[in-house]
N, C-alpha and C positions, 0 to 999 in steps of 0.2 A: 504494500500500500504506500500512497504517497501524501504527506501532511504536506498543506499548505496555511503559513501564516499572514496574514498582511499589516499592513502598519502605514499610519503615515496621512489616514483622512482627515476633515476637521472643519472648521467655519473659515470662512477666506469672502471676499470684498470681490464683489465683478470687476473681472479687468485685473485678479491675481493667480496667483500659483501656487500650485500644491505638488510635489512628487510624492508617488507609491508606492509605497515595496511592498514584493510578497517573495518570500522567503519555503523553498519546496525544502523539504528532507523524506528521506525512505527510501523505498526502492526505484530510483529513477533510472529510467533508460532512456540512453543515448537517439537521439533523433525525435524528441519528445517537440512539442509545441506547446508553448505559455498563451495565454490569452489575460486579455482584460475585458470584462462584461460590468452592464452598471442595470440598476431596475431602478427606477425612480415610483413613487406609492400609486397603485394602481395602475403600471402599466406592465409591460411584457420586461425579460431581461434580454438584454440587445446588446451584441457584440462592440465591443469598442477598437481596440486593435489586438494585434497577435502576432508573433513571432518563431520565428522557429530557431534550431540550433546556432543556424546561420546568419546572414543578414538579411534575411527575407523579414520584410515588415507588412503587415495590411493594416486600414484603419479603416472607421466608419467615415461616411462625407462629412459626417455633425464636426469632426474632429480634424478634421484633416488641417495640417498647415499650424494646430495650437498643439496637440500633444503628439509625445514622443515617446516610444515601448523600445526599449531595452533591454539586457541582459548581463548577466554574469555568471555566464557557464561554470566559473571555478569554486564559489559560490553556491549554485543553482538558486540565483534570484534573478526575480522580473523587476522590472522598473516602471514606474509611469509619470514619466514628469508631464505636468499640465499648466500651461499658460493661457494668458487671457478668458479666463475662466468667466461663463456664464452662467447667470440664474437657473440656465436651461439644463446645465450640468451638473446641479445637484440630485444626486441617488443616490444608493447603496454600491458603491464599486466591488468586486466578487475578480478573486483570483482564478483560472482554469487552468492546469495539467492534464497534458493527452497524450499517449505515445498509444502505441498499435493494440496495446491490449488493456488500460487499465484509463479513469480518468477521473478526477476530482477536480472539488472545488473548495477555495478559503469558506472561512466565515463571514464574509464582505467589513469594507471601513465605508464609515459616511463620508460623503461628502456634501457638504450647503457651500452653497453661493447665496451668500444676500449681503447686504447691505445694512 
């Protein structure tokens, strides 16, 4: 099995920054994909971006151009630094690990945008 922790959500001003960690331990295998997913209250949970061992990055459109997914394979942590933060991006952010056979997810950190 693979635990994942996160860390790092919190109250922030539209128009700042927050970064993410989520920190994997267990059994990880090589070739695995990170993800970052957010649910904001009563809506679905929707992909935010994703990474893989490599430099292969995707984002959602909502995102693109403000946050950045990262890693540190030596480590096995994900990153999410997030700038120019909007109202609009306040949810629950949720860490994901996937490799071919096993997949979890954290406990999610908040995050609010307000003012």
């Amino acid at each position: 099995q693979v635990q994942l922790v996160e860390s790092g959500g919190g109250l922030v001003q539209p128009g700042g920054s927050l970064r993410l960690s989520c920190a994997a331990s267990g059994s990880i295998r090589s070739g695995n994909v990170m993800s970052w997913f957010r649910q904001a209250p009563g809506k679905q949970r929707d992909l935010v971006a994703v990474i893989g061992t490599g430099v292969t990055t995707n984002y959602a459109d909502s995102v693109k151009g403000r946050f950045t997914i990262s890693r540190d394979n030596a480590k096995n942590t994900v990153f999410l630094q997030m700038a120019s933060l909007k109202p609009e991006d306040t949810a629950v952010y949720y860490c994901n690990y996937r490799d071919g056979f096993y997949s979890a997810w954290g406990q999610g950190t908040q995050v609010t945008v307000s003012s």
